[in-house]
N, C-alpha and C positions, 0 to 999 in steps of 0.2 A: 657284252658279257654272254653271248650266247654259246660259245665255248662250254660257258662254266654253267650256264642251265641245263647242259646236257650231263655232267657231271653228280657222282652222287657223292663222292668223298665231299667232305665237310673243311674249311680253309679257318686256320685259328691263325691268329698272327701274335707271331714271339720275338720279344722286344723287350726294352725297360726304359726306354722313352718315356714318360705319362704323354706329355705331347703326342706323342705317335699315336699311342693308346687312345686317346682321346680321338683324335681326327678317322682311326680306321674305325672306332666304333659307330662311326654315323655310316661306315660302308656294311647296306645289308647281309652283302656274300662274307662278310669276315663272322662267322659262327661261333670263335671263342678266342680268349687270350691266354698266354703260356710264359712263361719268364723263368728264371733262375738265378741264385747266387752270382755268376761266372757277370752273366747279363746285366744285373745290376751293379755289380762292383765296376767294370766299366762303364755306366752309363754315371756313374759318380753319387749312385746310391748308398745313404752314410745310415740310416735309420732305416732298418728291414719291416718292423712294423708300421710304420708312420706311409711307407709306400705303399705296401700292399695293401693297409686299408685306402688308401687313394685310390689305386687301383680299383677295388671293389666298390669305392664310392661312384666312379666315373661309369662302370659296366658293371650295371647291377641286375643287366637283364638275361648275358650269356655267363656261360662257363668261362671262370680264371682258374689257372693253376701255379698254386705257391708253392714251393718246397721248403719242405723240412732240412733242416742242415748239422744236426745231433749227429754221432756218431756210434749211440750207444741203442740199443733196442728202445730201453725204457724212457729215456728224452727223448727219441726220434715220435713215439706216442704221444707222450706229454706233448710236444711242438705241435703235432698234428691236430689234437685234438683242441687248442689253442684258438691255432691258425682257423681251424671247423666253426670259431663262435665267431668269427670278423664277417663272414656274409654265407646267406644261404645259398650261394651260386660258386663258393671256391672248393676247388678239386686240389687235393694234397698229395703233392707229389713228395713219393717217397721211393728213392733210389734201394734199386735192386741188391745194391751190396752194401754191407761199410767200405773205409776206406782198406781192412787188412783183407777186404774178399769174400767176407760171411756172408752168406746170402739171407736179406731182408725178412723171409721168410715168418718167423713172429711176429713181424710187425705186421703184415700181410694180411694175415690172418683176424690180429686184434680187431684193428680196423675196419677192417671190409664187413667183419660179422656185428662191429656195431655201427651197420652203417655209414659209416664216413667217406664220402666218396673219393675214391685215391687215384693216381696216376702214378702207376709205376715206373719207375724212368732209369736211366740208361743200358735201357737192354739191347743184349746185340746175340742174341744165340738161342739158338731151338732148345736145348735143356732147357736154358731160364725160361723160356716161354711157359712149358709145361709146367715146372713147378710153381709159378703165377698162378698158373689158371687153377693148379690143386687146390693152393689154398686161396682161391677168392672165394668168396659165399656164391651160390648162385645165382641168387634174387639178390645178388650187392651190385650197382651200378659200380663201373672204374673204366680205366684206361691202362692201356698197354700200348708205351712209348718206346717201340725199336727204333735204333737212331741207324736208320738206312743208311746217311749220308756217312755216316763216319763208318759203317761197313766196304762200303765203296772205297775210301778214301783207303781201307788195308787193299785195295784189287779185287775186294771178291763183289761181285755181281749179287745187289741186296734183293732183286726181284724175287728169283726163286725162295729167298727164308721168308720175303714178306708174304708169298704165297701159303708157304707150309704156318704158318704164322697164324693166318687165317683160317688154316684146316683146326688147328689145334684149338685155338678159342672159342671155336665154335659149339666148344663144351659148355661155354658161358655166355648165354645169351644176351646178358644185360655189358658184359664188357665189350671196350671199343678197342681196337687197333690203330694206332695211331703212327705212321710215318714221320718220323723225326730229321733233322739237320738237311732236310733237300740241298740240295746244290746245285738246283737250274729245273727250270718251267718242267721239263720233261716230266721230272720226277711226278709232279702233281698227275701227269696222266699216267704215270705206272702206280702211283698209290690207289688210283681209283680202280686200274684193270686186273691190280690182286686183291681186291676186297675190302681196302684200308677205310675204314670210317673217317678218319681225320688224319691230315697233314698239316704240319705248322710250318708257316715259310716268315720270313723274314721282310719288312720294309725294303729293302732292297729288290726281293724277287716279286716282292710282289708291285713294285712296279713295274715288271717284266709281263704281267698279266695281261695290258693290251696286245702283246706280238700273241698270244695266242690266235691258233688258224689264220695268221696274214699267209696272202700269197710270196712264195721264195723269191720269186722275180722282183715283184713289188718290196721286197727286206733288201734283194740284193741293191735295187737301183738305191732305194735311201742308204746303204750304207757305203756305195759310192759316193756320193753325194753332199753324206756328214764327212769323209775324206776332203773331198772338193773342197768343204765350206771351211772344215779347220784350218788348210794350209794356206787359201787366201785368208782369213781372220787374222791367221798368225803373223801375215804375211813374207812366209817363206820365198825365196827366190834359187834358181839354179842358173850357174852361169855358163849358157852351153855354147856361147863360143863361137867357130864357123859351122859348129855340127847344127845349126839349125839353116841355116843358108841348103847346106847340101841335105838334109832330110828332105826341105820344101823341094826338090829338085826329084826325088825319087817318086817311083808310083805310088798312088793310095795303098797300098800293102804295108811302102816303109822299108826297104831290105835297110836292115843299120848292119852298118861297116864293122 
């Protein structure tokens, strides 16, 4: 892990596993946990409250973030403020728009000035950022979830907004920036070199965390190697014929015919 002791962005891992949840929470370097509607409908989550208090029973010593899933200002509060009595460690995330577009903005606001620590989530654009940061309180802790990966994923190159990103919240000292949907080890050292407090990466990438700083020599020969080992395992064969009689008959170079 010395990679990651050099490191100051913060690693939350996002998941709806409880299995997973559980086992990463015995790993020091994982700082918080993050989940979603999308996340647990696939993970086969039938009962939203019945998990997320699980969730918060299992990691009752870092930061979880549940989302509100209202569509209306005044439910979207009511859920929030719900969700706020299940554990003193859950962060409420509350999506930047509804679903026709209105920006969250109210709810923003409610919230943040009574305390309830929130994570705003699906942001992808310098406007939204600034009018977050209007209305957070300034002494209200929160998060500010730009979902990098899915900027990328339009072609456009998410470092430079994550940069400006950070210029702009630095109005709010108690809010965090957070790097959302990575899509490969890289990202975690771009979150860290434009000032992102937190990155959430996936069980998947994050078993990618030991190739951190290997040598490329040493990545290239193993991954010759796991080549090698698949296709004897598989036991593939090629049937080459007289062409291996007259290769052995050529110089060590090999000229093929």
């Amino acid at each position: 892990m010395s990679v990651l002791d050099n490191l100051s962005v913060k690693i939350f891992a996002d998941g709806a596993q409880l299995d997973d949840i559980v086992s990463l929470h015995r790993q020091p370097f994982i700082k918080g946990f993050t989940t979603n509607p999308t996340l647990m409908r696939k993970a086969g989550v039938t009962d939203y409250e019945a998990f997320g208090r699980a969730v918060l029973s299992a990691v009752p010593d870092r930061p979880v973030s549940l989302e509100v899933f209202a569509d209306d200002f005044a439910t979207m509060i009511a859920q929030a403020k719900a969700i706020a009595r299940w554990g003193a460690n859950v962060n409420i995330k509350i999506p930047v728009t509804t679903t026709d577009g209105t920006y969250t903005g109210p709810v923003i606001r409610a919230l943040s000035r009574n305390r309830v620590t929130i994570n705003v989530t699906a942001v992808m654009t310098p406007d939204q950022i600034r009018r977050i940061a209007e209305d957070l309180a300034p002494d209200a802790p929160a998060i500010v979830s730009v979902f990098a990966g899915r900027i990328a994923d339009s072609g456009i190159d998410p470092v430079p907004l994550m940069l400006e990103a950070s210029e702009i919240l630095a109005t709010r000292p108690r809010a965090e920036l957070l790097w959302a949907s990575p899509r490969e080890i890289l990202n975690l050292i771009q979150a860290d070199e434009a000032g992102c407090h937190i990155i959430t990466m996936t069980p998947d990438l994050l078993a990618k965390i030991p190739s951190l700083g290997k040598s490329l020599d040493a990545f290239s020969l193993e991954t010759v190697r796991m080549f090698h080992r698949d296709a004897a395992t598989a036991g593939y064969t090629i049937d080459i014929g007289d062409a291996g009689a007259s290769v052995h008959r050529e110089t060590p170079e090999c000229t093929i015919p």
